[in-house]
N, C-alpha and C positions, 0 to 999 in steps of 0.2 A: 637348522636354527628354528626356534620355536615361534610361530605368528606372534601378531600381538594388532592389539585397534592401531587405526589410523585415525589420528588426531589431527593431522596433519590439513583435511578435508574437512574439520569443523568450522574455522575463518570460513573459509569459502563451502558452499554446496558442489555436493560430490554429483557427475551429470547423472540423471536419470534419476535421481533422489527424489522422491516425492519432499513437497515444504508443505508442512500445515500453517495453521494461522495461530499464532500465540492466542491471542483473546480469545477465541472459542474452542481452543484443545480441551479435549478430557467435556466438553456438552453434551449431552444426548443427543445420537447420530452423528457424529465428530470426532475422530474420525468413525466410531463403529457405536450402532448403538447398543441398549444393553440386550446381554442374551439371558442373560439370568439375571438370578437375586443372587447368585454365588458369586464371591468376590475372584475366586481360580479361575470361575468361566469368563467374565469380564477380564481381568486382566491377559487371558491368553490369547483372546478376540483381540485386545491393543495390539499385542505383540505381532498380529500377523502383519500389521502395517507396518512394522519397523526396520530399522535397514538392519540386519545380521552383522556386527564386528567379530572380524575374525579371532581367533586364538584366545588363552586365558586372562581371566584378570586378575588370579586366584596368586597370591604372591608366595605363601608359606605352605601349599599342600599342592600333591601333582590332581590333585581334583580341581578341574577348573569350573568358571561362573560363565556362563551365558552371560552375553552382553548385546543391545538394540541400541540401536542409536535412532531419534528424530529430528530433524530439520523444522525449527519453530520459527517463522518470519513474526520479529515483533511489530516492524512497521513498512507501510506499503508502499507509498513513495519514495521515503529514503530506506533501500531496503538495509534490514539489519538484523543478523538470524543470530539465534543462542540455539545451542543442542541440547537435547533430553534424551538421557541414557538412563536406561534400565537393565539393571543388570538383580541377572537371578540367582541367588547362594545360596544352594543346598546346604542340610546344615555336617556333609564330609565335611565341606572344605570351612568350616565357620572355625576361626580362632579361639571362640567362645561359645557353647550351644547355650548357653543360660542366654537369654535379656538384661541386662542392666537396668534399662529404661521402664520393663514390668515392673520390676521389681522396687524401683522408685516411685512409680505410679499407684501402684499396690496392686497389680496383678499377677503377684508371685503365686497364685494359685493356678494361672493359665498352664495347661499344657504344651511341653517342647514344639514346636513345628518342625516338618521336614523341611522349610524352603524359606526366605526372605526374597522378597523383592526391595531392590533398591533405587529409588527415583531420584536423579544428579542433574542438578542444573552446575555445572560447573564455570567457573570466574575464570578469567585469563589466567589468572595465577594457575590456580588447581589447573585447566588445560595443558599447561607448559610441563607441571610438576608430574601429569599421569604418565603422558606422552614418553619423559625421562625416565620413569619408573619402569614403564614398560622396556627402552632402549634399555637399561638395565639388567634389565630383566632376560633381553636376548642373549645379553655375552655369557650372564650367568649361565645360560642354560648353553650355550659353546661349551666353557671349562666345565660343566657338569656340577655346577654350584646352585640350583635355583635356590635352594630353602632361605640361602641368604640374600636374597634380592630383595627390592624397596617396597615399601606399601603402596595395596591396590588403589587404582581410584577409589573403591567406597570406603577405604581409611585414611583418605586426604581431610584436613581440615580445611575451610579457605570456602567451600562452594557456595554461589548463590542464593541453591538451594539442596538440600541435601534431606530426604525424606524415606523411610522405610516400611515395610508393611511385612505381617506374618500373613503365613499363608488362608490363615482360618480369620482375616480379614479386619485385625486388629493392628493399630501401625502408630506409628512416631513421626513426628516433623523433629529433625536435629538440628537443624540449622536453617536461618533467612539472611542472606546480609544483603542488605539494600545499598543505596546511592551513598551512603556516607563510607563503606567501607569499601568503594571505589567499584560496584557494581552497575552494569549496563541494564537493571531494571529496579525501582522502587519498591521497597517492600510490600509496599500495598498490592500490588500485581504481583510479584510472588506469591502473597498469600493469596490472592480472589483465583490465581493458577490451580494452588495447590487443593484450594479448596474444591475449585470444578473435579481435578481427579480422582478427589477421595470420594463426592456424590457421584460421579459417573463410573466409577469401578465397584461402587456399593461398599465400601467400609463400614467395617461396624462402631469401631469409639479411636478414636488419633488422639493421642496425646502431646504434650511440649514440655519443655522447662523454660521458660518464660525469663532469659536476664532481658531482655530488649533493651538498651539504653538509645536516647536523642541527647547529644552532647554533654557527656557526662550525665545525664540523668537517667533517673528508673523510669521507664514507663509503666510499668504496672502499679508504682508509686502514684504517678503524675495524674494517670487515667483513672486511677483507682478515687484520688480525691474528687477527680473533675466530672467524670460519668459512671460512681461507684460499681466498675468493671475494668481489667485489662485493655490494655491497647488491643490485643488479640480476641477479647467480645466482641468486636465488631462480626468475626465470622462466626461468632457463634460459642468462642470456646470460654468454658467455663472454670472454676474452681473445683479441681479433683481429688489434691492431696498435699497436704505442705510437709515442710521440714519441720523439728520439734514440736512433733504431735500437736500442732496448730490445729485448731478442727475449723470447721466454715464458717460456725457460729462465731468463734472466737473474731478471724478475720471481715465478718460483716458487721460487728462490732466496733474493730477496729477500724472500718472504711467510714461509718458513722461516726466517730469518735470525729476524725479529723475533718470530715465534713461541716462538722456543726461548730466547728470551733468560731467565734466570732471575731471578727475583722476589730472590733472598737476594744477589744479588752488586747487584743494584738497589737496595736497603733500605743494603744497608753503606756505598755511594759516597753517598747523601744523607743518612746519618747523618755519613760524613765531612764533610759539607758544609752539617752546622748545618742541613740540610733535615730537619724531625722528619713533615711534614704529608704524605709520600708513606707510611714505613712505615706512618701511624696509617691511612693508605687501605686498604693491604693488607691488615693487620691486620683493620680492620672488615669485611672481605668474606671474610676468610679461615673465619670466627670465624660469617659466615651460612654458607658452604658447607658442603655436605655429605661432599665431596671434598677432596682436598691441591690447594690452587692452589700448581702449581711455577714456572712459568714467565709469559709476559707473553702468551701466549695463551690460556693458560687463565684468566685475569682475564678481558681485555675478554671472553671467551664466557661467563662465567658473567655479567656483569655487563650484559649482552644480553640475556641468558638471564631475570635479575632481572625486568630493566626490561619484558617483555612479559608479567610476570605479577604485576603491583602497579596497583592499582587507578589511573586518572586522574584522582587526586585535585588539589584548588587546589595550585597550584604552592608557594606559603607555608606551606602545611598540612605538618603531622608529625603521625603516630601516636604515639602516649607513652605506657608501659606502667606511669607513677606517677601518670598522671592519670583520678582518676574521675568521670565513664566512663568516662575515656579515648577521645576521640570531640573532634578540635579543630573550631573553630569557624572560617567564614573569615571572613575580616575586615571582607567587607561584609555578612556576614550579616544580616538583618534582626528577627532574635530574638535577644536576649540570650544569653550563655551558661549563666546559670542556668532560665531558659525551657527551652532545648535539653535540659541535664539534667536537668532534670523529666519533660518527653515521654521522655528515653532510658529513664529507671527503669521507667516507668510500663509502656511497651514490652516491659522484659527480666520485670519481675512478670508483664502475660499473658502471655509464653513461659511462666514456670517452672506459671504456673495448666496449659500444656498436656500439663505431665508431658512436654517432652524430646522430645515428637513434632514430625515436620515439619508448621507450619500454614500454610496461604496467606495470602499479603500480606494481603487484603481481611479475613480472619478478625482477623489482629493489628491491622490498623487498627479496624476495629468494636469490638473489645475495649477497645481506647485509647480511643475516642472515648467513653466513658463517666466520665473524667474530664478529657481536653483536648478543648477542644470546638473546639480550632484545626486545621484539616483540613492547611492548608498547612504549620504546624509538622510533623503527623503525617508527611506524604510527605516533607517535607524531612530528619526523621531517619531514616526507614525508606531511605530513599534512602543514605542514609549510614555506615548500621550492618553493610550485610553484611564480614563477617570481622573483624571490630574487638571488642577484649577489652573486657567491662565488665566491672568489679568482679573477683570469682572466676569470669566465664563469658565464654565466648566464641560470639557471635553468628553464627551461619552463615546463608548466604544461598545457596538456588540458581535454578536454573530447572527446573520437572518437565518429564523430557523425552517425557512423556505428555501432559498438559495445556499445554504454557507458559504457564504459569502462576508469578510468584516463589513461596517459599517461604522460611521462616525456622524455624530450632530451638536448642535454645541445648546447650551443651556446658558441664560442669561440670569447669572444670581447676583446682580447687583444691587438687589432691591432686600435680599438677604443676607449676604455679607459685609458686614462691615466690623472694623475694630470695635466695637459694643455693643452688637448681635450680631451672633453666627447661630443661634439655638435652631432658627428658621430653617434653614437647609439642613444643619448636620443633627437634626433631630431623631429623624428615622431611620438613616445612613451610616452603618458604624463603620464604612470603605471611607467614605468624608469626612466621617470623626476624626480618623486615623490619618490620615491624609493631611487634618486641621492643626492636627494637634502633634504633627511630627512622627507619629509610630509607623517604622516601618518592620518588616518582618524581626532585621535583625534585631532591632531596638528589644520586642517585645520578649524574646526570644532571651536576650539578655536578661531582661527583667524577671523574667521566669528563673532561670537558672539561680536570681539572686534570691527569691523567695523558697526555691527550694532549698539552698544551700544553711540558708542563714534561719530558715522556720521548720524543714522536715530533716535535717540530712546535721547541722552543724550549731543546731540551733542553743543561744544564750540564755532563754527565756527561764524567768526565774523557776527553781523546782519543785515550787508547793501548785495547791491548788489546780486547774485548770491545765496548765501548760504541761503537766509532771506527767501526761498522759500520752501528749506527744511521742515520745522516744520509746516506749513500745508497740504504741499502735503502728510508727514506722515502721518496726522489725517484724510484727506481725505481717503487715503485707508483704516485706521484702522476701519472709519465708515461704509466703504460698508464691509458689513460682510452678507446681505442678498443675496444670491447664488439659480438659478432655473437653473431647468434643462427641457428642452421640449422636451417630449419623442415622442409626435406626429410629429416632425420635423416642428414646425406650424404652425401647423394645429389643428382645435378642435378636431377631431377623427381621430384615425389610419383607414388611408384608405387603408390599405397593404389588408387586406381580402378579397380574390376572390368572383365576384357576379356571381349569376347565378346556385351555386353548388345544387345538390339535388333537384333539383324542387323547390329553396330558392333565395327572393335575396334581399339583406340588402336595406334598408329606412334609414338617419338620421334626427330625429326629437327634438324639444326641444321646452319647452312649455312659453306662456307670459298669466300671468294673468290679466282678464278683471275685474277683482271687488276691488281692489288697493284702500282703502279709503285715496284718495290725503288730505283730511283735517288733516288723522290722524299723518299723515309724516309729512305737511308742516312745525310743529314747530319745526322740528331739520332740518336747514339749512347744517350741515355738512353729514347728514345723506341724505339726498336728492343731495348733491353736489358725495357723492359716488354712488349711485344707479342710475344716470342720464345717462340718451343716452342707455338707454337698455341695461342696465347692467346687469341687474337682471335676463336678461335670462338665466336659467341654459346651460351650455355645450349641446351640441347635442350628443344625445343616439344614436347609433346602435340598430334597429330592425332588424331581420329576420322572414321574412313574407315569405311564399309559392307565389308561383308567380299567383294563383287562389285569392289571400285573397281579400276581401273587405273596403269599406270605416269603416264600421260600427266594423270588425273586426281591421282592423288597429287603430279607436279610445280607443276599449278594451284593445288592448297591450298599446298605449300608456298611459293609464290613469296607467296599471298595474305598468309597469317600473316607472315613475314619483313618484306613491305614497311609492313604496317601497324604492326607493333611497333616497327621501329629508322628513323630518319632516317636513315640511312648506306645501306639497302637497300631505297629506295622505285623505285628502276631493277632492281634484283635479277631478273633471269632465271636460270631453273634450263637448267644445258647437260646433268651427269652426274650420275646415282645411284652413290654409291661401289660399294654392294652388287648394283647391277641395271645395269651397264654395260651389257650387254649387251642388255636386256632390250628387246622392243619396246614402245614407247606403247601396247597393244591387252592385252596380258600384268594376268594380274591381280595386286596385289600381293599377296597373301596365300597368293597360290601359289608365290610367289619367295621372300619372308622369313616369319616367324612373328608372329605380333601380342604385340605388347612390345618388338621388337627396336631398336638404336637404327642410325639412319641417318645420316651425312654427305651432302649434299647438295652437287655443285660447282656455283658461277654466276660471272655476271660482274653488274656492275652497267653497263645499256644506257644509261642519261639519270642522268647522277652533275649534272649543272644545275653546274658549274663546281668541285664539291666537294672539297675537298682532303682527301685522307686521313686526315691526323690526325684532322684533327677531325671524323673518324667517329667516336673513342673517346672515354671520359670524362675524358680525360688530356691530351689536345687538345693543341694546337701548343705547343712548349716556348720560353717567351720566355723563360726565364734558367735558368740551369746553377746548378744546386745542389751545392755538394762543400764539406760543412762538417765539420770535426776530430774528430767525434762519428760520421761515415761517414755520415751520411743524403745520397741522390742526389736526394731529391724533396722535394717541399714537404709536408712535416705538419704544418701547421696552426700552428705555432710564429711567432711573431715572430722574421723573419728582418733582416739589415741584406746590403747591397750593398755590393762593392766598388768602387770611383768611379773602378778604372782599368779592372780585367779585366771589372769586372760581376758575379764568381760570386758568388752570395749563401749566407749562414751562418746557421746562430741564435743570435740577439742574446746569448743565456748562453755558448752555447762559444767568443764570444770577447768573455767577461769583462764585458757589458754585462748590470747589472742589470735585469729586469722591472719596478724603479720610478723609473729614468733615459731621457730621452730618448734615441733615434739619433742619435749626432754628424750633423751636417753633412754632414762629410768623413770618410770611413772607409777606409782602407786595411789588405785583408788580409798576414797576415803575408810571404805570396812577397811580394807587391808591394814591402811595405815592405823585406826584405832585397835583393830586385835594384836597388830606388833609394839604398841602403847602398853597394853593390856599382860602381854605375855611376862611372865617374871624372870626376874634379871639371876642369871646365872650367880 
């Protein structure tokens, strides 16, 4: 019967397993520091840490994937581990040797690799589904059935996190799903994760497609009006490539467009229109800030701004500043609300017993517990009370950042608060504003959803002038959804690496091929419009050569690295050095060029095993011609329809076919349809 991982040992650590620390995996020296600028040598140096899962994960080919598994503790005291599998797929057993993701990206000019790596944070779900895949997986291989057994792990949809890399150190993030889709880590530590791996394994550019949504909403929408960038700028990633030949320009137009739109000419058009529930939004945020909100940029950013500094209170809950203690109760609480307010009194008397000093949690619990002898009430209100007004005082809570330790002190604003001034406290404090004025997370959160539905997404506003500009500028951004990140700061190669070390000193080389059959290309026009201007040259390698080595030996390393990295140049012989034509095989190199320098390498490929050119590259043989009325020549990623005489295929929107209607049947573009107009009638 044929092995297969043990999943079974992910809930719990398997003995002897080494556990790293979630927060500092993938740092330099962490577990390994770097050995190179090559992205193979780093990742093989991880791999020697990793625990070996037995048998294949390979579902449809008797070529099986390498699979590592690591044991990541996210937290210390209550401990709680996720696993990270890496598994390695040569590209025998790949279902598909093209890229999808290049090719949406627009790296259809990359060449094939021989290997992916694939990086799985897998969810409960995906854990339970691999596990079955594999049980699967064994009976099939009893009756002598594998090819029809279930998808591998790295074809499960569902993971945490789910991220890829080609071997010549260009890679994808496919997936993040955070806290709302019932994941045990937030997206934001996914991404600050994913990001350490990609800087500490040395990547050269990671891409995404960016749907993110926060309840119901776009975030690249959201983020894009609030801090004209992605949710995903935060680490760094930028605009690489959109759908319907959108270009950057178009979409930072577009981000400005809705930025500057103004708040007062917004308010007057839903006042005309018996819409009162948009100005009283404005209003109420206007009225917390501290600033003039003018425009509809500076909303969503302050109300961003808001929401990352108001406590994570029950979604039902409000702060109320005419209820005393003012301190709501949730609704499955399990203490009455007059219970609650008994421990809250009791609480704010030993504060004012400490004379206004700051005292340690344990101090004001021991204090309390001399009249509530309910320990669980105690922590549940002390839990509750930091920055919340009671009475004439307001309860502050911090953390000393000498001891961490909490702490609490009270603050006497009687002299501030009152029903016809509050401006005096809640002036500088938009925690107090919020607090004052009833906004809690969920509230605003709400408010949000309404502003985007009813001004970006649903919006009524008349369709001249001003407002007419809205409903494309949305679609612009919604289109740029292709996100890259350049981890070389770019440049083709990390040139952080010191030369000179050991008696070593780095060469970058990258190779062009001289025996290119031009006849065999020239009948794919689009395929020659991508490959054009020396495209085709792979990325330049980092070598480490001895500072003695040769011409003759520098061709062997290069031929080496080349064929093991790209499937297209596993024949690859080196014939010339651009820089060392001349040079004899015996010549050393470091006395011809300088170490750093970058080199062209020419070859030919000697044993191509029947291989047709295209599909050497990520863009591979063109089986249908793209030319749809939006100007896109290639496929991105869009639901396209075919024409059913010519063939050229469109996307389904630019000719008028809704994203919630099926593809006719029979579809004819418009030439076709006017030459059979055109044609005379029998």
């Amino acid at each position: 019967m044929a092995s297969h991982l043990d999943f079974s040992g992910c809930k719990k650590r398997k003995r002897g397993e080494r556990v790293f620390r979630f927060k500092s995996f993938g740092e330099n020296g962490y577990p390994v520091g770097l050995v190179g600028s090559s992205f193979r040598e780093n990742v093989k140096a991880l791999l020697e840490y990793g625990h070996v899962e037995g048998g294949s994960l390979c579902s449809t080919s008797s070529t099986g994937m390498k699979c590592w598994s690591f044991q990541l503790q996210v937290h210390r005291h209550a401990p709680a581990h996720v696993v990270l599998f890496v598994v390695e797929e040569p590209i025998e057993a790949s279902l598909n040797r093209h890229c999808k993701q290049c090719q949406y990206v627009g790296w259809g000019q990359h060449m094939v690799c021989n290997k992916k790596y694939h990086f799985v944070l897998p969810s409960a779900d995906t854990m339970v589904a691999a596990a079955a895949c594999l049980n699967c997986k064994d009976t099939a291989a009893i009756n002598g059935n594998v090819g029809n057994s279930s998808n591998s792990l790295v074809e499960l949809e569902g993971h945490m996190m789910h991220g890829v890399f080609h071997s010549n150190g260009f890679g994808h993030l496919l997936c993040v799903n955070g806290l709302e889709t019932g994941s045990d880590l937030a997206g934001h530590q996914i991404l600050e994760f994913w990001d350490r791996l990609c800087t500490g394994l040395r990547a050269r550019k990671v891409s995404l497609n960016d749907v993110s949504q926060k309840r119901g909403m776009e975030l690249r929408l959201i983020h894009g009006v609030a801090y004209s960038e992605p949710w995903f700028g935060r680490w760094g990633y930028k605009f690489g490539r959109a759908s319907f030949c959108v270009t950057q320009q178009m979409y930072q137009k577009a981000i400005e467009a809705l930025q500057g739109m103004p708040l007062c000419l917004l308010i007057h058009d839903h006042l005309a229109t018996s819409n009162h529930d948009i100005p009283l939004i404005f209003s109420r945020y206007h009225t917390l800030s501290d600033n003039s909100l003018v425009t509809l940029g500076d909303l969503f950013h302050f109300m961003l701004e808001l929401k990352s500094r108001l406590l994570p209170t029950d979604q039902n809950s409000c702060i109320d500043s005419s209820y005393n203690p003012e301190m709501s109760v949730e609704t499955n609480c399990r203490w009455s609300p007059k219970r609650v307010e008994m421990a809250t009194r009791v609480i704010v008397e030993a504060l004012k017993r400490a004379q206004f000093r700051w005292v340690s949690r344990q101090e004001v619990r021991d204090a309390a517990r001399a009249y509530i002898g309910d320990t669980g009430l105690l922590d549940f209100v002390l839990k509750s009370l930091g920055n919340h007004i009671v009475g004439n005082y307001l309860v502050r809570r911090t953390l000393n950042p000498v001891t961490k330790v909490l702490e609490y002190c009270l603050e006497d604003i009687s002299n501030h608060v009152s029903p016809n001034n509050q401006d005096g406290l809640l002036r500088n404090n938009p925690k107090m504003k919020a607090a004052w004025y009833k906004i809690s997370k969920f509230q605003l959160m709400k408010d949000m959803f309404y502003l985007y539905k009813h001004i970006l997404k649903d919006q009524k506003l008349s369709s001249t002038g001003i407002f007419s500009a809205i409903p494309m500028a949305v679609r612009i951004i919604i289109d740029s959804k292709y996100l890259v990140k350049d981890y070389c700061g770019g440049g083709e190669v990390p040139m952080e690496v010191e030369l000179g070390l050991q008696g070593k000193s780095n060469i970058y080389c990258t190779v062009m091929l001289t025996n290119t059959d031009q006849e065999e290309l020239d009948h794919d026009q689009n395929y020659n419009k991508i490959i054009s201007n020396n495209a085709t040259l792979p990325p330049y390698e980092c070598l480490t050569l001895k500072n003695n080595a040769t011409v003759d030996e520098l061709k062997k390393e290069v031929e080496r690295n080349f064929r093991e990295i790209y499937w297209g140049l596993r024949g690859f012989v080196v014939e010339t050095i651009g820089n060392l034509k001349n040079a004899k095989g015996t010549d050393m190199v470091f006395g011809l060029v300088e170490a750093g320098q970058k080199i062209v390498v020419e070859g030919s490929n000697k044993d191509t095993r029947g291989l047709v050119k295209q599909e050497m590259y990520e863009c591979g043989r063109r089986e249908h011609v793209v030319d749809c009325p939006c100007g896109a020549k290639e496929d991105d990623g869009e639901r396209m329809v075919g024409c059913d005489i010519c063939e050229v295929r469109q996307h389904t929107l630019c000719v008028r076919i809704p994203n919630n209607e099926q593809v006719p049947h029979i579809f004819l573009c418009n030439r076709c349809e006017r030459e059979i107009i055109l044609l005379p009638s029998p």
